[in-house]
PQR file with spaces between the fields and no chain letter, atoms N, CA, C, O and H, PARSE charges and radii, in Angstrom:
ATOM       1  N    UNK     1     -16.450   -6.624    8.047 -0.4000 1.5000
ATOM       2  CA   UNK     1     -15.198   -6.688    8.771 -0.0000 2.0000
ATOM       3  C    UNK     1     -14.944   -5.313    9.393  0.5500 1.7000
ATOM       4  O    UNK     1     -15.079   -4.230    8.823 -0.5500 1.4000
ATOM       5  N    UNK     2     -14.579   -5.517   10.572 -0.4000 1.5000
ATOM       6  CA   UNK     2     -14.385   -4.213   11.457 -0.0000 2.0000
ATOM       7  C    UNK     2     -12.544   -3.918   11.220  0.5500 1.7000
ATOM       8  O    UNK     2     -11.641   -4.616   10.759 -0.5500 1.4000
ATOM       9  H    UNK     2     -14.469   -6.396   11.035  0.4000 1.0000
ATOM      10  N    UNK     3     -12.608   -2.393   11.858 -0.4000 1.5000
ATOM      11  CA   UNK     3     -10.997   -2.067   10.992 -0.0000 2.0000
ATOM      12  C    UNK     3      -9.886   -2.933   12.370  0.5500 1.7000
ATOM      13  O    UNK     3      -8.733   -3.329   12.198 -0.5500 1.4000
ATOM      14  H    UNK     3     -13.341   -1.826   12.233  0.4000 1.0000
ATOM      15  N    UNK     4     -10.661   -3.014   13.595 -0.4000 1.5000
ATOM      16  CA   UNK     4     -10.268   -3.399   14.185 -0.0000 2.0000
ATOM      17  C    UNK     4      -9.770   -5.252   14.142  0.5500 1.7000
ATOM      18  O    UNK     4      -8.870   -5.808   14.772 -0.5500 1.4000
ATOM      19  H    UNK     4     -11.598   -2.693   13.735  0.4000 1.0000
ATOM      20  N    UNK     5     -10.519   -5.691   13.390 -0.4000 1.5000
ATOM      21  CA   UNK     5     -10.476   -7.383   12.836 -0.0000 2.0000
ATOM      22  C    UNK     5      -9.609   -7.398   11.708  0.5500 1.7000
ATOM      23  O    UNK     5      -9.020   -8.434   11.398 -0.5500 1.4000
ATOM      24  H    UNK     5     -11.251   -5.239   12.879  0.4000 1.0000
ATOM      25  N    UNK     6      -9.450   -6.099   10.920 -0.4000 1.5000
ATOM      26  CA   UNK     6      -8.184   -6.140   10.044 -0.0000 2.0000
ATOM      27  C    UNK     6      -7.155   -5.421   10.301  0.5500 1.7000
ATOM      28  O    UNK     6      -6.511   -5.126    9.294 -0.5500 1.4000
ATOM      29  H    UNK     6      -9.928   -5.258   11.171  0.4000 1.0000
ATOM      30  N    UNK     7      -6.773   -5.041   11.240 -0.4000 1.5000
ATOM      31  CA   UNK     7      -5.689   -4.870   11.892 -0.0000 2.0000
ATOM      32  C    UNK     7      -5.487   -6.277   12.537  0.5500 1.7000
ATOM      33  O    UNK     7      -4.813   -7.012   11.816 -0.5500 1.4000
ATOM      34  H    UNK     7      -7.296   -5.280   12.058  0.4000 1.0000
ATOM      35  N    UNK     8      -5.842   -6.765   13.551 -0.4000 1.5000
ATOM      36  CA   UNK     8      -5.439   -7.863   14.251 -0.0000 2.0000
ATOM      37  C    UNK     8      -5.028   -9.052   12.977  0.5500 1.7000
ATOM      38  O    UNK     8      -4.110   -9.871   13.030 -0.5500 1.4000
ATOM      39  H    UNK     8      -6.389   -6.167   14.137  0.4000 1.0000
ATOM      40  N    UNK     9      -5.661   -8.920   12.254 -0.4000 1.5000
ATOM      41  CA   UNK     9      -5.303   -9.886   11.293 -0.0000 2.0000
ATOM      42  C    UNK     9      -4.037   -9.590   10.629  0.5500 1.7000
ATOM      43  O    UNK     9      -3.190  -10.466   10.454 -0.5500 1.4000
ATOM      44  H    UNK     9      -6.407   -8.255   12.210  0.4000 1.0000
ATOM      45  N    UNK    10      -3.843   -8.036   10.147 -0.4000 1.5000
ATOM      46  CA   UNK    10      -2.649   -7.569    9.466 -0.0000 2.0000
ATOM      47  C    UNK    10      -1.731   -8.154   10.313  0.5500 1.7000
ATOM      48  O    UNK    10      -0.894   -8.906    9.814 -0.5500 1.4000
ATOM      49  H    UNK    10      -4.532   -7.325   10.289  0.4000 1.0000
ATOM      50  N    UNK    11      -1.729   -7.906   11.764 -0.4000 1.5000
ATOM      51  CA   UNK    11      -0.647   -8.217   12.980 -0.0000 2.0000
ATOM      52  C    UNK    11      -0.464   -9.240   12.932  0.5500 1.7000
ATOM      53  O    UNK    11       0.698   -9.511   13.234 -0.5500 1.4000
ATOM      54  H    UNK    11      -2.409   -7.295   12.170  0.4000 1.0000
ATOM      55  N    UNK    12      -1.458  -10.609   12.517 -0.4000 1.5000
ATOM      56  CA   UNK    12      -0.976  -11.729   12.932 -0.0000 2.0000
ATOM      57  C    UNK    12      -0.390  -12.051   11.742  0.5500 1.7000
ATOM      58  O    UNK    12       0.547  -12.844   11.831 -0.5500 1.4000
ATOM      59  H    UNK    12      -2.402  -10.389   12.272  0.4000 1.0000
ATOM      60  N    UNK    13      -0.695  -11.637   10.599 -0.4000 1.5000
ATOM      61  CA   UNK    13      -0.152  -12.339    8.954 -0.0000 2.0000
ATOM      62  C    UNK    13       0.638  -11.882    7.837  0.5500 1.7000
ATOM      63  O    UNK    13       1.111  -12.423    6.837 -0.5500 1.4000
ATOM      64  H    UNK    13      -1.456  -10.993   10.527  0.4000 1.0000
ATOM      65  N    UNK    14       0.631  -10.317    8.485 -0.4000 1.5000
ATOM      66  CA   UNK    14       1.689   -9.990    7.526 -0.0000 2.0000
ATOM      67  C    UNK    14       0.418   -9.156    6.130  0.5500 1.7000
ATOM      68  O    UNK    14       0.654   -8.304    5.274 -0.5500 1.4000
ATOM      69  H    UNK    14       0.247   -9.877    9.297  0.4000 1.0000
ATOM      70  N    UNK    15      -0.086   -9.446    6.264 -0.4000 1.5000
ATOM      71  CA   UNK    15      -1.214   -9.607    4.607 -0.0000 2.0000
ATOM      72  C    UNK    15      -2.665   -8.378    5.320  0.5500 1.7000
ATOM      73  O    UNK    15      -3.013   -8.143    6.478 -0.5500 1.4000
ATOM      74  H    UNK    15      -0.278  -10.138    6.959  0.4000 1.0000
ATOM      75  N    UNK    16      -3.113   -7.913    4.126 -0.4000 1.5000
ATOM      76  CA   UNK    16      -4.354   -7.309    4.366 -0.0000 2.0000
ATOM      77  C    UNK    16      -4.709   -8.252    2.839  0.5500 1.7000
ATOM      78  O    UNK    16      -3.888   -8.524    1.963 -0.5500 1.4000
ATOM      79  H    UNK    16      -2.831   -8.104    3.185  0.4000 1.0000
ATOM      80  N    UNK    17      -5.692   -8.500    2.858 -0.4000 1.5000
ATOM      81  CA   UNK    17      -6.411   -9.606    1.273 -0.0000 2.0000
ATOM      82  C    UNK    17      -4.850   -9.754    0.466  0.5500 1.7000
ATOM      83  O    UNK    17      -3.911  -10.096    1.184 -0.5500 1.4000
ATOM      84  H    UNK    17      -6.359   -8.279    3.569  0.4000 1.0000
ATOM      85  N    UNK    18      -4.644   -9.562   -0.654 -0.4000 1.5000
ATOM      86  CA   UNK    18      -3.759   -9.672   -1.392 -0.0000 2.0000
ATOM      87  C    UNK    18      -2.364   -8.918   -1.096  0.5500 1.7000
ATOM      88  O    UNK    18      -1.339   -9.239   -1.698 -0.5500 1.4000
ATOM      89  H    UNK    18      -5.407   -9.284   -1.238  0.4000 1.0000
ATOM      90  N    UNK    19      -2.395   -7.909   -0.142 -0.4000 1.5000
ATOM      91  CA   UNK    19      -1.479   -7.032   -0.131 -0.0000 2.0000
ATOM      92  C    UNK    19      -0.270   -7.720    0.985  0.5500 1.7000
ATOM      93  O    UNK    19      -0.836   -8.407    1.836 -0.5500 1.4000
ATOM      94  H    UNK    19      -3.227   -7.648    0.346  0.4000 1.0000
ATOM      95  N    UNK    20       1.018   -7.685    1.127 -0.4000 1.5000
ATOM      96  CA   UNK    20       1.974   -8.285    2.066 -0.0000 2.0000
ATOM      97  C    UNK    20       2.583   -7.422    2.017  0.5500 1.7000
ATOM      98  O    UNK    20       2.720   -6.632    1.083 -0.5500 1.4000
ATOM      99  H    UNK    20       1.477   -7.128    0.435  0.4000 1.0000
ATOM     100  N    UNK    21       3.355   -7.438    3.673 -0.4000 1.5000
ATOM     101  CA   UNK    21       4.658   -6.783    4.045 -0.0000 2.0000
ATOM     102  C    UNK    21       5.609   -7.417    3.421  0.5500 1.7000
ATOM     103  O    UNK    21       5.934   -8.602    3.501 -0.5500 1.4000
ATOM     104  H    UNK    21       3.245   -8.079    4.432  0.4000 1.0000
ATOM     105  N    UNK    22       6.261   -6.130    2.475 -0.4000 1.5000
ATOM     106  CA   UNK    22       8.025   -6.629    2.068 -0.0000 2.0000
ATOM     107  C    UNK    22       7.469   -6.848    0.061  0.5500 1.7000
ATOM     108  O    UNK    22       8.235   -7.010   -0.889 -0.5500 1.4000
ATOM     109  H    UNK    22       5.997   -5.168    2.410  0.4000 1.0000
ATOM     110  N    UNK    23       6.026   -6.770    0.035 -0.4000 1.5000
ATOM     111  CA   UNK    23       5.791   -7.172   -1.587 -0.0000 2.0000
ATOM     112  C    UNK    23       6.941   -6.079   -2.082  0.5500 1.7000
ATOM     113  O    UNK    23       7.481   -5.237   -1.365 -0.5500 1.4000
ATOM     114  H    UNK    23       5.403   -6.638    0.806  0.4000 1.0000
ATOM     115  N    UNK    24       7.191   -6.329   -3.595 -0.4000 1.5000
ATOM     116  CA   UNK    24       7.741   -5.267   -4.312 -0.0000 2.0000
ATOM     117  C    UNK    24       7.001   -4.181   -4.922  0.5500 1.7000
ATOM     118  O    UNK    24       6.132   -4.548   -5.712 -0.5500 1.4000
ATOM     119  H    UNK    24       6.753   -7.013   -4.178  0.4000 1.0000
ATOM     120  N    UNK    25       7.111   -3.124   -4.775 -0.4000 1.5000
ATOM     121  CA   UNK    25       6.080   -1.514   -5.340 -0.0000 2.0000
ATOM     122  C    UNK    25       5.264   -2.268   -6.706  0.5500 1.7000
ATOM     123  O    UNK    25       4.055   -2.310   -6.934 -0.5500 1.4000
ATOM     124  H    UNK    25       7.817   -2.826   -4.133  0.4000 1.0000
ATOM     125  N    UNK    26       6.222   -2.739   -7.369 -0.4000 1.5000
ATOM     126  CA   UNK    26       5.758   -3.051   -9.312 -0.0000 2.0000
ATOM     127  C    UNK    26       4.360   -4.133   -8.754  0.5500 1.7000
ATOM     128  O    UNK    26       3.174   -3.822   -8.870 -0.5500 1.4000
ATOM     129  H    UNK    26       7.204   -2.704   -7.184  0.4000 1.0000
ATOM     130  N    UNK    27       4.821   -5.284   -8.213 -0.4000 1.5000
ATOM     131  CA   UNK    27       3.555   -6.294   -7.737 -0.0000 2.0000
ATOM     132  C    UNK    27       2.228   -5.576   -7.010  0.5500 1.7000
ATOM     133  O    UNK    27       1.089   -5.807   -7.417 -0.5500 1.4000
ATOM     134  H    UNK    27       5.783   -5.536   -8.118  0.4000 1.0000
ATOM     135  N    UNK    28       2.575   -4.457   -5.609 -0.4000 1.5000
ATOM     136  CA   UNK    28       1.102   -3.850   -5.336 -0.0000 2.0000
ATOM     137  C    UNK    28       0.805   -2.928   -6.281  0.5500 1.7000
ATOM     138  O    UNK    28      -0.210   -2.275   -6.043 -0.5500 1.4000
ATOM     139  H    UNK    28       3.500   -4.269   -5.278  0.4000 1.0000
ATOM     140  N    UNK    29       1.627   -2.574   -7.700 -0.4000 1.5000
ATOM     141  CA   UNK    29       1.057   -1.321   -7.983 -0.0000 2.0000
ATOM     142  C    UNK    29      -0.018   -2.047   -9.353  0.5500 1.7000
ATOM     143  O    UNK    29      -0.883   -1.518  -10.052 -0.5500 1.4000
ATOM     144  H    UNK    29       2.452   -3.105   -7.893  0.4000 1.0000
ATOM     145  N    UNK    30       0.501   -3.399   -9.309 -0.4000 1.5000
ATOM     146  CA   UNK    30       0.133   -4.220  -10.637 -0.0000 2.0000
ATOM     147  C    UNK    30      -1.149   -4.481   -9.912  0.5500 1.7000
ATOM     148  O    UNK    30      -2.062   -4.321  -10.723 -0.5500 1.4000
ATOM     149  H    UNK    30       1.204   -3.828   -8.742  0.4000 1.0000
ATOM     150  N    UNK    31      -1.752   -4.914   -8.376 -0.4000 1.5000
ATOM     151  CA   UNK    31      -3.131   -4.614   -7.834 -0.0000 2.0000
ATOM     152  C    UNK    31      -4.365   -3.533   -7.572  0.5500 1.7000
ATOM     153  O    UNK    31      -5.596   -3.540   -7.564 -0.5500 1.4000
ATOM     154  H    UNK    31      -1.011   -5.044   -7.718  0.4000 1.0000
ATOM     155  N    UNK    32      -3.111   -2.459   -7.331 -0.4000 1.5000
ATOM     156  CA   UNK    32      -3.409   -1.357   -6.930 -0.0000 2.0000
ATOM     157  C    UNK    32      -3.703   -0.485   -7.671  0.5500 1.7000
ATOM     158  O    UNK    32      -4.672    0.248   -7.475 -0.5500 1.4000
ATOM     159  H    UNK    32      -2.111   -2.453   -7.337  0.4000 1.0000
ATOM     160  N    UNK    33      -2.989   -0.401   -8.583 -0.4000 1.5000
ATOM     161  CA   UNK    33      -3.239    0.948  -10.231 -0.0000 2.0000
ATOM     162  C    UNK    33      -1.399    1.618   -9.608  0.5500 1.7000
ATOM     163  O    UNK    33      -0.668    1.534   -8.621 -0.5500 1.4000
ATOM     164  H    UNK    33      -2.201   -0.996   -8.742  0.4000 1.0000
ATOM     165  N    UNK    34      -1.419    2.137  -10.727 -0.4000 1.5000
ATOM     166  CA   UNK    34      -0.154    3.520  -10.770 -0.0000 2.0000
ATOM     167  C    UNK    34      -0.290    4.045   -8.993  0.5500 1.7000
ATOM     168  O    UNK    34      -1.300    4.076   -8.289 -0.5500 1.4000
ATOM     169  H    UNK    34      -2.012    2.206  -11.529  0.4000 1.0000
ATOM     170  N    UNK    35       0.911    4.356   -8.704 -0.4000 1.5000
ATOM     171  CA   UNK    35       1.167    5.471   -7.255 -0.0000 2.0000
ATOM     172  C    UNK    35       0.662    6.588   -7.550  0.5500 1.7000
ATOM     173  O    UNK    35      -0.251    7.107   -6.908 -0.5500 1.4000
ATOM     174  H    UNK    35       1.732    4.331   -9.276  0.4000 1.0000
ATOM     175  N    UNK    36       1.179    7.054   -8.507 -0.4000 1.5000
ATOM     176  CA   UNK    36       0.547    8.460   -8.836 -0.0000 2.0000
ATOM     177  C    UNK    36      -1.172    8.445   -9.408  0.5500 1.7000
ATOM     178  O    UNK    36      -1.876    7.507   -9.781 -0.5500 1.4000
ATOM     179  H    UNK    36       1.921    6.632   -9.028  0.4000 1.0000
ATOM     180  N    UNK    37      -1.445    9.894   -9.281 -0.4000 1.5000
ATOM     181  CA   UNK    37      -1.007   10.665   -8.484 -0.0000 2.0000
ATOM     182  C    UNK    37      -1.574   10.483   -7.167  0.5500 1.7000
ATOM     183  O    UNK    37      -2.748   10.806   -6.986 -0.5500 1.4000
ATOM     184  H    UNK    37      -0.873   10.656   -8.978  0.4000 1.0000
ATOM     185  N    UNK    38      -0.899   10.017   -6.251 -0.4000 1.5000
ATOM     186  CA   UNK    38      -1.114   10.359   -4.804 -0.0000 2.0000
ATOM     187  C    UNK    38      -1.131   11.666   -4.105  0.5500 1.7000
ATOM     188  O    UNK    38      -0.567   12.652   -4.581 -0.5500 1.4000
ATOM     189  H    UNK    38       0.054    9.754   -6.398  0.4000 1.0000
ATOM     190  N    UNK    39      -1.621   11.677   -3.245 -0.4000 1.5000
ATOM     191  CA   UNK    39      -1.887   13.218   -2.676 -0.0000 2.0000
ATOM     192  C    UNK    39      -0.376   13.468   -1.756  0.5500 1.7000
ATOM     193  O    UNK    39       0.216   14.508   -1.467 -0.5500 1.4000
ATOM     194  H    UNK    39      -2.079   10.876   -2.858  0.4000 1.0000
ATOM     195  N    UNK    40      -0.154   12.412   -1.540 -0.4000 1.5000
ATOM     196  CA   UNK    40       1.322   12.888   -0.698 -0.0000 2.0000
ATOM     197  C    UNK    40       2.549   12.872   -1.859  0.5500 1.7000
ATOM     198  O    UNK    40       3.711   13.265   -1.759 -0.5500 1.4000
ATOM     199  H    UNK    40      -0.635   11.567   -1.776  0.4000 1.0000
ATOM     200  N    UNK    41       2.052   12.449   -2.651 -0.4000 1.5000
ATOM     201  CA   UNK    41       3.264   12.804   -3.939 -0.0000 2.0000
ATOM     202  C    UNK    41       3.584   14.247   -4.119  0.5500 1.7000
ATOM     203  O    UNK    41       4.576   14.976   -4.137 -0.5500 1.4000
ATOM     204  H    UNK    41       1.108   12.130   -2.732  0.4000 1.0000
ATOM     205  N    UNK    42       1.990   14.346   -4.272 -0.4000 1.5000
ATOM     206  CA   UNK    42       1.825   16.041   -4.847 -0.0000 2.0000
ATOM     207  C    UNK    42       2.244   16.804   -3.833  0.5500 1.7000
ATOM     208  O    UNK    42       2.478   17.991   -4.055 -0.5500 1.4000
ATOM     209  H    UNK    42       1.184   13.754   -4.257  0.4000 1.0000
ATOM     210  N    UNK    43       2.395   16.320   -2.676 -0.4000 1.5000
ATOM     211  CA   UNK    43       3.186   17.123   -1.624 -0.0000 2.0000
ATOM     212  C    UNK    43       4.351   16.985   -1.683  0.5500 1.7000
ATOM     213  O    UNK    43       4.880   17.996   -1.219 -0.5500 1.4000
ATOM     214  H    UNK    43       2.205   15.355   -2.495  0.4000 1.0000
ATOM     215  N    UNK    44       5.421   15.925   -2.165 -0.4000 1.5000
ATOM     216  CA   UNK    44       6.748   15.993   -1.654 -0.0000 2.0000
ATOM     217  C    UNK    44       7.307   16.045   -3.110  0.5500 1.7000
ATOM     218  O    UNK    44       8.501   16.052   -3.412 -0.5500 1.4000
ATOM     219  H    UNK    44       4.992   15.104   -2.543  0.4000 1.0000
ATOM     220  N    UNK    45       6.077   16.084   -4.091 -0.4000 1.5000
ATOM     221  CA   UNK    45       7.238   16.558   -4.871 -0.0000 2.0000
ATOM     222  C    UNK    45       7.635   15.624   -6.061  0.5500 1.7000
ATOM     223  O    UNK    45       7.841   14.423   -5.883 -0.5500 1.4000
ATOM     224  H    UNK    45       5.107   16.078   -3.845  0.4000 1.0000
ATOM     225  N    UNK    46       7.745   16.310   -7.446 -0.4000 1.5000
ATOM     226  CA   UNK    46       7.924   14.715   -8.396 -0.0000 2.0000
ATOM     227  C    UNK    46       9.125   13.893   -8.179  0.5500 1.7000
ATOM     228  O    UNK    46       9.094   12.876   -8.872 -0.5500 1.4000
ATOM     229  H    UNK    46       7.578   17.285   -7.591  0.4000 1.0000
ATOM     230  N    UNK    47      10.036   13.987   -7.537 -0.4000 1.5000
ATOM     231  CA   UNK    47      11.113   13.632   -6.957 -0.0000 2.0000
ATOM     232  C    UNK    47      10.942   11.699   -6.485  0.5500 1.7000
ATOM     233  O    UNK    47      11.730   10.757   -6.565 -0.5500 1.4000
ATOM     234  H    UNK    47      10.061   14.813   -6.974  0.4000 1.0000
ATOM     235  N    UNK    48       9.471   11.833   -5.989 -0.4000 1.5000
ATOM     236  CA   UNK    48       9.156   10.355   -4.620 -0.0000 2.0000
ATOM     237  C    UNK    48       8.321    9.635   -5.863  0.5500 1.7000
ATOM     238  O    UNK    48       7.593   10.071   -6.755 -0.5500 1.4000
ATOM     239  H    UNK    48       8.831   12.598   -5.924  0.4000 1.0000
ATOM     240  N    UNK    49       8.680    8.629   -5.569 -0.4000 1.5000
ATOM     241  CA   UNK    49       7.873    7.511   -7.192 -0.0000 2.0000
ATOM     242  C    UNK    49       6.795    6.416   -6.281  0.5500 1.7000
ATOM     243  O    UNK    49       7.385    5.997   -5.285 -0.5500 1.4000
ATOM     244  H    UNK    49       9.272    8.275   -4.844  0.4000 1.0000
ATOM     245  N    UNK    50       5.251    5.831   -6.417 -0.4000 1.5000
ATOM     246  CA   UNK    50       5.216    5.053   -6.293 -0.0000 2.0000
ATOM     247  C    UNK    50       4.564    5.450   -4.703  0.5500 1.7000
ATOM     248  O    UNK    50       4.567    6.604   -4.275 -0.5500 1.4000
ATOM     249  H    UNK    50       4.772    6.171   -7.226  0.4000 1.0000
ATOM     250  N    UNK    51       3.997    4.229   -3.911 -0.4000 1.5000
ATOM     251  CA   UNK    51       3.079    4.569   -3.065 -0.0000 2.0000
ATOM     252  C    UNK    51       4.092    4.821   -1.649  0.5500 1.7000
ATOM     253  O    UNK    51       5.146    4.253   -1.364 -0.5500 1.4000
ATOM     254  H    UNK    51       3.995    3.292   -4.259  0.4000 1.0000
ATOM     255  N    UNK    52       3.362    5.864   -0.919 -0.4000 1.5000
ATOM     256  CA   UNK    52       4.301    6.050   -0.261 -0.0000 2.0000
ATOM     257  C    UNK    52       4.030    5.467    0.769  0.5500 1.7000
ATOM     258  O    UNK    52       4.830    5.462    1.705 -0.5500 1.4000
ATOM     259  H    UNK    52       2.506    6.325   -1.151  0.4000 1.0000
């Protein structure tokens, strides 16, 4: 799959495989692993929770 065929797809559906616009943080993070540590966390700071 080209990034270009998953974009057009993101555009038409809302979805990349399991992932959706509007999911709740707890549901992608329950796919995804923990937010932390993210590299843009470690930039803004322990303040920002979760993927940014």
């Amino acid at each position: 799959m080209t990034l270009m065929s998953l974009l057009v797809d993101f555009a038409r559906t809302g979805r990349i495989g399991p992932l959706h616009c509007g999911m709740p943080l707890s549901e992608a993070e329950g796919l995804l692993g923990p937010g932390r540590p993210h590299p843009a966390i470690r930039l803004l700071g322990p303040g920002v929770d979760g993927y940014p």
